[in-house]
C-alpha positions as CSV (number, residue, x, y, z in Angstrom):
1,X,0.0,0.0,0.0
2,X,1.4,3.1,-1.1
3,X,0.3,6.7,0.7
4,X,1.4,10.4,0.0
5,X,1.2,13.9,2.6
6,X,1.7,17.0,1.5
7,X,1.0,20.7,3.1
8,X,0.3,22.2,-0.3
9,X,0.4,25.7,1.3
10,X,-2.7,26.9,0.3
11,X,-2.2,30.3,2.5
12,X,-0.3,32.0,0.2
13,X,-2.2,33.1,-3.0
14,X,1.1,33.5,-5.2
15,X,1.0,31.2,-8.4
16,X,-1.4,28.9,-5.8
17,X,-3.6,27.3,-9.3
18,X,0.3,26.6,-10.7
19,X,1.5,25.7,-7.9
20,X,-1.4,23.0,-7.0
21,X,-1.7,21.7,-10.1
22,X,2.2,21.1,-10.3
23,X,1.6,19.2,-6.6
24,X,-0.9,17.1,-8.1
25,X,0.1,15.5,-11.1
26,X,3.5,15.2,-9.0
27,X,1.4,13.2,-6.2
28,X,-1.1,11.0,-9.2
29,X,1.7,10.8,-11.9
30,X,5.0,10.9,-9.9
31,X,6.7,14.1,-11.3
32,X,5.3,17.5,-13.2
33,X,3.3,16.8,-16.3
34,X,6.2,18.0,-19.1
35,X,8.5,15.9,-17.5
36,X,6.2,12.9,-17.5
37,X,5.0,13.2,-20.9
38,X,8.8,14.3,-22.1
39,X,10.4,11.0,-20.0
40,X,8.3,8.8,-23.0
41,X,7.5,6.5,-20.0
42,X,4.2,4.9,-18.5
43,X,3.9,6.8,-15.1
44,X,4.0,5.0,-12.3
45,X,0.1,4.0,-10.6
46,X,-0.8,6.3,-8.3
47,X,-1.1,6.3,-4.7
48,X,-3.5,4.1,-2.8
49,X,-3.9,6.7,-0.3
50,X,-3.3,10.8,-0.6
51,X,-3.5,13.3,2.5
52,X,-3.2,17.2,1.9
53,X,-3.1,19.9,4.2
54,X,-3.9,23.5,3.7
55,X,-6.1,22.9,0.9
56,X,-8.7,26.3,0.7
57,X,-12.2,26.2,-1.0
58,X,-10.2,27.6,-4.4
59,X,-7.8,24.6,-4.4
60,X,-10.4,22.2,-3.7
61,X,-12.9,23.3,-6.5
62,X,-10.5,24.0,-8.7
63,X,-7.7,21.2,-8.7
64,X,-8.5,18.6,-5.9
65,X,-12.1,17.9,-6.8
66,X,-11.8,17.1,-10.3
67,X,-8.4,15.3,-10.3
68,X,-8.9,13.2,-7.6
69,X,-12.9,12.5,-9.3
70,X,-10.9,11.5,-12.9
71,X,-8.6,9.2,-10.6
72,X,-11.0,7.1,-9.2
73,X,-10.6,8.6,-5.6
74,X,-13.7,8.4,-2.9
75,X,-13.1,12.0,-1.2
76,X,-12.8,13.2,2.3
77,X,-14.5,15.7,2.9
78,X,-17.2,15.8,0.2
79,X,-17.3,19.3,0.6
80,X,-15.2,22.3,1.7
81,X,-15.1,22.7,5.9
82,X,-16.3,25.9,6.8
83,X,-12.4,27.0,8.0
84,X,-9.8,29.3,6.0
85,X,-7.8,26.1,5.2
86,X,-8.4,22.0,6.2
87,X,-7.2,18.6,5.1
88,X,-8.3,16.2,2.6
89,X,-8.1,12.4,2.8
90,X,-8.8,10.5,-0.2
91,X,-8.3,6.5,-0.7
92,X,-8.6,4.4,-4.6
93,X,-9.6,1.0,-5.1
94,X,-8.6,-1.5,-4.0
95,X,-9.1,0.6,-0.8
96,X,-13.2,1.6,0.2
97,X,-14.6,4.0,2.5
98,X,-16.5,2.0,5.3
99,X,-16.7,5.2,7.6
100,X,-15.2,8.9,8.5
101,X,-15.3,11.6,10.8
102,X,-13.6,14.7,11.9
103,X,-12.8,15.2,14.7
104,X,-12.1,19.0,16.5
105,X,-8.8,18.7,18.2
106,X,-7.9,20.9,21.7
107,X,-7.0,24.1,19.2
108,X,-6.9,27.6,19.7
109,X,-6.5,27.4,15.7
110,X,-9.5,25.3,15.1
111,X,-8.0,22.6,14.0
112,X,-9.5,19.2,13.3
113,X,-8.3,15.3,12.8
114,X,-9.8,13.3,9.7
115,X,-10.0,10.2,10.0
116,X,-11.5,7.1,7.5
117,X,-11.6,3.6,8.1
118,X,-11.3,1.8,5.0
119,X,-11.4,-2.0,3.9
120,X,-8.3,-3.1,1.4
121,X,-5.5,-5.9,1.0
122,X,-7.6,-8.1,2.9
123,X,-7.6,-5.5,6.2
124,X,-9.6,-2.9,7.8
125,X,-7.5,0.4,7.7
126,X,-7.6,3.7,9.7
127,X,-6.3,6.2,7.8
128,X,-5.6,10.1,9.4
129,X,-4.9,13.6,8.5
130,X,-4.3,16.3,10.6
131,X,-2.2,19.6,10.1
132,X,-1.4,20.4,14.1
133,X,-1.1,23.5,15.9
134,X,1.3,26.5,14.1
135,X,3.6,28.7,15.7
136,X,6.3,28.1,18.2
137,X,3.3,29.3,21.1
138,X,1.5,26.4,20.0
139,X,3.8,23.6,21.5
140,X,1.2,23.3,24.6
141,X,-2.0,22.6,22.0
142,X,0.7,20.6,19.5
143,X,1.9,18.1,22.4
144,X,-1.8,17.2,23.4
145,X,-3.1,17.0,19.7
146,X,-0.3,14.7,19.0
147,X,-1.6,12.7,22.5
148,X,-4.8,12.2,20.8
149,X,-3.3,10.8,17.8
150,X,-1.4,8.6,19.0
151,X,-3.7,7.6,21.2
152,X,-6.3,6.6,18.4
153,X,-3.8,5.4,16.4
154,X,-2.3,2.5,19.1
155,X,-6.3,2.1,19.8
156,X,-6.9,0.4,16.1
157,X,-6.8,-3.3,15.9
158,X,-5.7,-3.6,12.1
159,X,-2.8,-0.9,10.3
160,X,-3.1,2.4,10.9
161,X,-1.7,5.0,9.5
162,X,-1.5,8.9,10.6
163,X,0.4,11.5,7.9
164,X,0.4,15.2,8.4
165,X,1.8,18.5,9.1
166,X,2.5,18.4,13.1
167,X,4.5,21.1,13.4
168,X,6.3,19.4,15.9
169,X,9.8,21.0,16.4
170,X,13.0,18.0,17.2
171,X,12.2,18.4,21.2
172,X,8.9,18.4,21.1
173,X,9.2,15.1,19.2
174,X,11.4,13.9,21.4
175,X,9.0,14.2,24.3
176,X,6.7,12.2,23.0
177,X,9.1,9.6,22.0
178,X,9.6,6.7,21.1
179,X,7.3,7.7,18.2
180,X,6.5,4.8,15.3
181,X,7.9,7.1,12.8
182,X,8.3,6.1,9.2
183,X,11.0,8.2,8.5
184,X,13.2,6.5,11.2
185,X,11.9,3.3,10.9
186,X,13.5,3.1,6.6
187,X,16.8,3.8,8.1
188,X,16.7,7.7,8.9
189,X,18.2,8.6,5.7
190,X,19.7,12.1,6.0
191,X,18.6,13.5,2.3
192,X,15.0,12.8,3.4
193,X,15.1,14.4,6.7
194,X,14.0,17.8,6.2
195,X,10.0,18.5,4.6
196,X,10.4,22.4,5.3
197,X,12.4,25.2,4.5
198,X,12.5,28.4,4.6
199,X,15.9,29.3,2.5
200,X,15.9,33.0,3.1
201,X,16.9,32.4,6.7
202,X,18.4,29.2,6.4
203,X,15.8,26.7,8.6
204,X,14.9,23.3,7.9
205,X,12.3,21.6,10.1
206,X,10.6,18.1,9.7
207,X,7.8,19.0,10.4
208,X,5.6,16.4,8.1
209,X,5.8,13.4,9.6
210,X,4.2,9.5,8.8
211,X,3.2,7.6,12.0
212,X,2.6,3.3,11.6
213,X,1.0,0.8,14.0
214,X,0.6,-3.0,13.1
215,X,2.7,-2.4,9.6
216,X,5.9,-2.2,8.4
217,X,7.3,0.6,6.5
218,X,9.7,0.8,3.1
219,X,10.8,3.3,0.6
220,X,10.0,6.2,2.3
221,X,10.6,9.3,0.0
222,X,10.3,13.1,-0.2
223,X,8.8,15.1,-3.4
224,X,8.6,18.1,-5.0
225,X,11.9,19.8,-5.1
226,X,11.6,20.6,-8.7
227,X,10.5,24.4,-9.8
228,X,7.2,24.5,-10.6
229,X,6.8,28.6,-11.0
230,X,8.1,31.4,-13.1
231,X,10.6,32.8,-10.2
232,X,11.9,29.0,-9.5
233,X,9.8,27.7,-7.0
234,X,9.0,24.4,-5.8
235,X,4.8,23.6,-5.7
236,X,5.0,24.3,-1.3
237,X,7.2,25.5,1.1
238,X,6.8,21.9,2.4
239,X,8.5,18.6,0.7
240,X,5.4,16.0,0.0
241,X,6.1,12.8,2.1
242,X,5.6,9.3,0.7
243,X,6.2,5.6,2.0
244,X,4.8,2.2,1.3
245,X,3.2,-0.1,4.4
246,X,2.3,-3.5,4.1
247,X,-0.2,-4.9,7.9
248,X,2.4,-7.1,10.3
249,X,-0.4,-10.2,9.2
């Protein structure tokens, strides 16, 4: 099973139709359109699973509606959430939607967790989104939103899987450690460490993060390095996040 997060930074309103469209045929077809159609080769099948963050009532009309719709995708949430940005989950065949909900989360940002159960490989699945609290004055709301994840993560009998933008800075992490963490679990691999970066000032964060229980992770991989936009920019600020799982039995 293969799954894909990304924060497609849907706050900023420069090149933000480019930019998502780049982010999606890099997420369904593995790399921006003229290079797929330039490479002369079949692109790879998409994910079985995709989970975006900051998506805005423009982005989801717009770009994630109707490309996910042509994909074969079922679509959480069937509509836009009445907030200035949310997540979207969204699982293919093999993989159907047996039930959802989202959840609010203890936010001063209203922020909410989305979560699907779905049947697929021969499993029942819980799938989750979530983009957690902002700002370094959110490491109180952060800590206890991550709690709850976990928490209903550990809580599922079959796989489950949580992907997202936690926000959560390299201590904070560590707190809540030992954390089933994709990234770590492939072998930590230093050129896939950071998801965020702000070049200007010279940070880098991993901030997007892929949590397991009852699976085993593989080939975990960072996209969307590539300029997408007329001054050189990549489709977000944040890296897309991608791994393959297959259940423990």
């Amino acid at each position: 099973m293969r799954l894909l997060s990304w924060n497609l930074f849907g706050l900023s309103d420069e090149h933000l139709d480019l930019r998502t469209e780049a982010a999606l045929f890099t997420a369904l077809m593995g790399g921006p359109l003229e290079q797929i159609l330039a490479s002369g080769q079949p692109a790879p099948p998409p994910p079985d699973v995709l989970m975006f963050q900051e998506v805005v009532d423009r982005t989801w009309h717009a770009h994630l509606r109707p490309h996910l719709s042509a994909a074969g995708y079922e679509i959480v949430p069937a509509s836009p959430r009445p907030r200035e940005y949310f997540e979207v989950l969204a699982v293919r065949p093999p993989f159907k939607v047996l039930s959802h909900d989202i959840t609010p989360l203890d936010s001063f940002q209203a922020r909410e967790l989305t979560s699907v159960t779905a049947s697929g490989y021969g499993h029942t699945w819980l799938f989750m989104t979530a983009h957690l609290e902002s700002l370094k004055s959110g490491a109180a709301s952060r800590h206890i939103q991550a709690t709850q994840v976990l928490k209903r993560l550990r809580g599922h009998d079959g796989p489950a899987i949580f992907a997202g933008d936690t926000n959560l800075r390299m201590r904070e992490a560590d707190v809540l450690a030992p954390l089933p963490d994709a990234w770590e679990a492939t072998g930590a691999k230093k050129a896939e460490r950071f998801t965020w970066s702000k070049p200007k000032a010279s940070i880098q964060a991993r901030y997007d993060r892929i949590w397991g229980h009852n699976l085993r992770f593989s080939d975990f991989r960072c996209l969307g390095r590539q300029p997408v936009t007329p001054d050189k920019q990549p489709p977000s600020d944040h890296l897309g996040v991608s791994v393959t799982a297959v259940p423990n039995s």
